[in-house]
N, C-alpha and C positions, 0 to 999 in steps of 0.2 A: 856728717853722714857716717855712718858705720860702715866702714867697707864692706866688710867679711858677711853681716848680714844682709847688705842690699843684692851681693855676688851670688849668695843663696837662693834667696827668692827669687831673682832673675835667671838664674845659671839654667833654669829647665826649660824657658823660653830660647835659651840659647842654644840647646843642644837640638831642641826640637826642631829650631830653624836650618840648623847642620843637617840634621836628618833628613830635612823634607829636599833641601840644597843637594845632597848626595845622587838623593831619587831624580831627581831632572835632570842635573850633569852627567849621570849613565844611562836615563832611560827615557828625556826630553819633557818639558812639560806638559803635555797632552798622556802623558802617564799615571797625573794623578786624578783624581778625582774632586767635581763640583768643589765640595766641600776642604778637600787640601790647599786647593786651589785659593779660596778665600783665606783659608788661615795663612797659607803663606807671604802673603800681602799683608795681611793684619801682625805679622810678626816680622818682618820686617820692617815695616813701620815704626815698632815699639826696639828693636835692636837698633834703632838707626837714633831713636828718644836716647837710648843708653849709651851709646855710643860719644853723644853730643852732652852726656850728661858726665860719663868716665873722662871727658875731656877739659873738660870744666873744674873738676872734682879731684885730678888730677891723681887718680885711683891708679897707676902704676905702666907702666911702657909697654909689657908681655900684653896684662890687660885690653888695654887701648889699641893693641895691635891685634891682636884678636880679634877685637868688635869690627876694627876696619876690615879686618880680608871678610869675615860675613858678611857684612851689609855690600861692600864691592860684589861677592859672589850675587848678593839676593838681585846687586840692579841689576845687573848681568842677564842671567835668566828671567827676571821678571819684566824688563824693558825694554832690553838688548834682544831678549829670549822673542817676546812677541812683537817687535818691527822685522824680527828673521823668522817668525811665522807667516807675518803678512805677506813678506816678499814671498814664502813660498806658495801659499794662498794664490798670488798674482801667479806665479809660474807655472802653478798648477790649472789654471782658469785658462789662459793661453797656451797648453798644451791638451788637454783634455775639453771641457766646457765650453770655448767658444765654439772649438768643433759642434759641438753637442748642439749649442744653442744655433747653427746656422742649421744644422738638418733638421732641427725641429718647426723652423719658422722657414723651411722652403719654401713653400705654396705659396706664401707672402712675398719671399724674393724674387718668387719665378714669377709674379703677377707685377712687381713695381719693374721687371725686363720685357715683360709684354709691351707693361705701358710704354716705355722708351724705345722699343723698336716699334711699334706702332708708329709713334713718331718718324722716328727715319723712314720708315716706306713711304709716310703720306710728304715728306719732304723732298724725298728721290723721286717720288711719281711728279709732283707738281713741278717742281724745279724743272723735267724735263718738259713739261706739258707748255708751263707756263714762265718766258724766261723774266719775267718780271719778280716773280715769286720769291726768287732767289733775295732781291734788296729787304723782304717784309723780314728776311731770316739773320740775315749776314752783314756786317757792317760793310757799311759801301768802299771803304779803304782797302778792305782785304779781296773786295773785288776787284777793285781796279788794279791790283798788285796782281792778282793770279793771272785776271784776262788779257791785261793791256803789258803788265811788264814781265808775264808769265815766269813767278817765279812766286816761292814759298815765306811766307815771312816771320818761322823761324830762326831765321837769324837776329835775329835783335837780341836774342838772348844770350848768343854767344857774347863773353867780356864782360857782362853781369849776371854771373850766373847765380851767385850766392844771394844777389836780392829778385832774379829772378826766381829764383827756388823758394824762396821761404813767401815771396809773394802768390804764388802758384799754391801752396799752399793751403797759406790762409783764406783764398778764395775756395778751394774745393773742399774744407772742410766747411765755410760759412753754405755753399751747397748745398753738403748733405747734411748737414744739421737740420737746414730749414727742410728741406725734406723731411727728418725724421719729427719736426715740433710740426709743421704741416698736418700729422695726424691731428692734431689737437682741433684742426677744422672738418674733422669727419671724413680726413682723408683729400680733400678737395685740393689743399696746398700742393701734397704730396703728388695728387697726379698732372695736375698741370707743369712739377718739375720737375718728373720723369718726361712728360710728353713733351715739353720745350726742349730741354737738353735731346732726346731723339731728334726733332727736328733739328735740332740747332747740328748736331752732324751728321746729319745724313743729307741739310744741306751744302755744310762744306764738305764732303765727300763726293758728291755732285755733282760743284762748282772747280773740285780741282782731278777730277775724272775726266770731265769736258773740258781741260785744255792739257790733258798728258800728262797731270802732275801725280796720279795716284800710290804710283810707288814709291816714291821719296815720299809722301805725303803721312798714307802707312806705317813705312820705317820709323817715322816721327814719332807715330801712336803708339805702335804696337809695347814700345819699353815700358812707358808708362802707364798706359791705358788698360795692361795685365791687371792691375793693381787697383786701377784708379777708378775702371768703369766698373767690375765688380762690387768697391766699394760703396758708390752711388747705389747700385743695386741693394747693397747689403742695407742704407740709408732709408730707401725706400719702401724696403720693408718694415722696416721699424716704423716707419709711421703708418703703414697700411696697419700693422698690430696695436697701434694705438687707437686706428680707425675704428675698426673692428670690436674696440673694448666699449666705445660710442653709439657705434650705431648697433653689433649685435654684440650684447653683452652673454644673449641666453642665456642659462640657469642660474648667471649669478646678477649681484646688484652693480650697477653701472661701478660705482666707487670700486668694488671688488674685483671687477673685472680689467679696471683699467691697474690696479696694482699688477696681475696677473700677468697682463698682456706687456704693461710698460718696464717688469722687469726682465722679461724676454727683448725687448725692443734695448732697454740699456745694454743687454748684455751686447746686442749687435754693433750698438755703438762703440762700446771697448775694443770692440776689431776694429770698427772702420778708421779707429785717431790713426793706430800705426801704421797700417795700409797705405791713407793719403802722405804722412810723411814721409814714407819711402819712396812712394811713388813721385811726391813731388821734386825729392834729390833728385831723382831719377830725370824727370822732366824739364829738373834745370841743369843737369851736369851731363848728362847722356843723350839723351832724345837728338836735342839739337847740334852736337857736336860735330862736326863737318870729317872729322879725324877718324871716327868709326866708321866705318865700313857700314853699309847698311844690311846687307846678309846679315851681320851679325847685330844689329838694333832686331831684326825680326827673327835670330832662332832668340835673344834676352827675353824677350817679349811673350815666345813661346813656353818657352820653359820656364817662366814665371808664372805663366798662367797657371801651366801643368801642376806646378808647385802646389801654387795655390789650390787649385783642384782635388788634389790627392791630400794635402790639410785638412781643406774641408767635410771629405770623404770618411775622416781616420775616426776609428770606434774603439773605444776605452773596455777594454777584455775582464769580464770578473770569470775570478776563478773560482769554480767551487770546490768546496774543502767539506 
């Protein structure tokens, strides 16, 4: 091989690719343009051929070291460059966009919390009416535990808290997933597991009311229920949007609308994963823990909410110029 002529015909490939290198490392790559974009991939690629070829060829050390810190620069910002775009992508979605995406699909959330307080009232009234009702709700263990040995059966959790936690869990997100895939049955899944879960505590709220348990009981909730009932909430919308893309599609084609509606409904799901794992630390390491004070389980629980509240609330300011 001819050094000096192969150095020639490649060396503008090489300068080009320093050039386009420069422009990203001062000014990021979303700097350049569609088209930079692509060549600088396609030139890399071909520095990276020379590089493995100057090495083989054993075309000179200065050489060889040159091609390596370019092609190092190109992975850099070409691969390195866009896994630290993603993440900011991600940070930017959970600081702006979920927000976005929960006030845009309210109506839907504040309808799947209908549905689950519906439940609790019809659970609270009948429970009181009828004290039978209570067994069709509540497993009979945690009966006999509140009424006859009147006390709460959070404790078991104390001493296993780390497989209680990640089991707690795995159950609340299998929940609200089925919740959100629930739409896929025109919504039908989805309300009967908002309306279950209502009754299901608004029986046991009932059942540890009527033997003086409700304020330890509460304190229990209130840490992690900030977090956890919301999310459910948030769950439940998401399937009602997928409902919705099923039964009324209006102006568009059912396929269309269910793209529409289900990536509003993703996006709710992206909030509700870290929601429930917080919540579920929470529910194994906090909640139950005999050491805290309960005053303070219930301002946690408050001012988690609040949080959460005022997140959901927050509005991305454009400025005009």
């Amino acid at each position: 091989m001819n050094i000096q002529r192969w150095v020639a015909r490649r060396e503008a490939n090489w300068q080009r690719l320093d050039a386009l290198l420069r422009k990203v490392e001062t000014k990021r790559l979303k700097s350049l343009k569609a088209s930079e974009i692509r060549e600088l991939a396609s030139l890399y690629r071909s520095v990276a051929a020379d590089l493995a070829r100057a090495q083989t060829q054993q075309v000179g050390n200065i050489l060889t070291h040159n091609l390596q810190s370019l092609t190092s620069r190109g992975y850099t910002q070409i691969y390195q460059g866009s896994r630290r775009q993603e993440w900011q992508a991600v940070v930017e979605f959970y600081r702006w966009g979920l927000p976005a995406a929960i006030q845009q699909t309210f109506a839907y959330t504040a309808t799947a919390t209908a549905l689950f307080v519906l439940g609790l009232i019809i659970a609270w009234w009948y429970a009181w009416q009828d004290p039978t009702f209570m067994s069709l709700i509540v497993p009979e263990r945690l009966i006999t535990q509140v009424r006859d040995e009147h006390k709460l059966w959070m404790g078991s959790i104390v001493g296993i808290e780390p497989l209680a936690s990640s089991g707690i869990m795995i159950n609340n997100i299998k929940v609200s997933f089925g919740a959100v895939a629930g739409g896929i049955t025109a919504g039908a899944i989805t309300v009967y597991i908002m309306v279950f879960n209502g009754l299901l505590i608004g029986a046991i709220a009932t059942l540890v009311g009527q033997n003086n348990l409700a304020y330890p009981f509460w304190a229990f909730v209130f840490p992690h229920g900030a977090l956890e009932l919301p999310a459910i909430f948030f769950a439940g919308g998401a399937g009602l949007l997928l409902a919705r893309a099923i039964l009324f599609p209006g102006e568009y084609r059912r396929g269309d609308a269910l793209k529409l509606y289900g990536s509003q409904a993703v996006q709710l799901v992206f909030g509700i994963v870290p929601m429930l794992v917080i919540a579920g630390i929470i529910e194994g390491f906090i909640s139950p823990n005999p050491r805290i004070p309960e005053p303070l389980k219930y301002l946690l629980g408050s001012s988690l909410f609040m949080l959460l509240f005022m997140y959901s609330n927050r509005r991305k300011l454009s400025v005009k110029r």
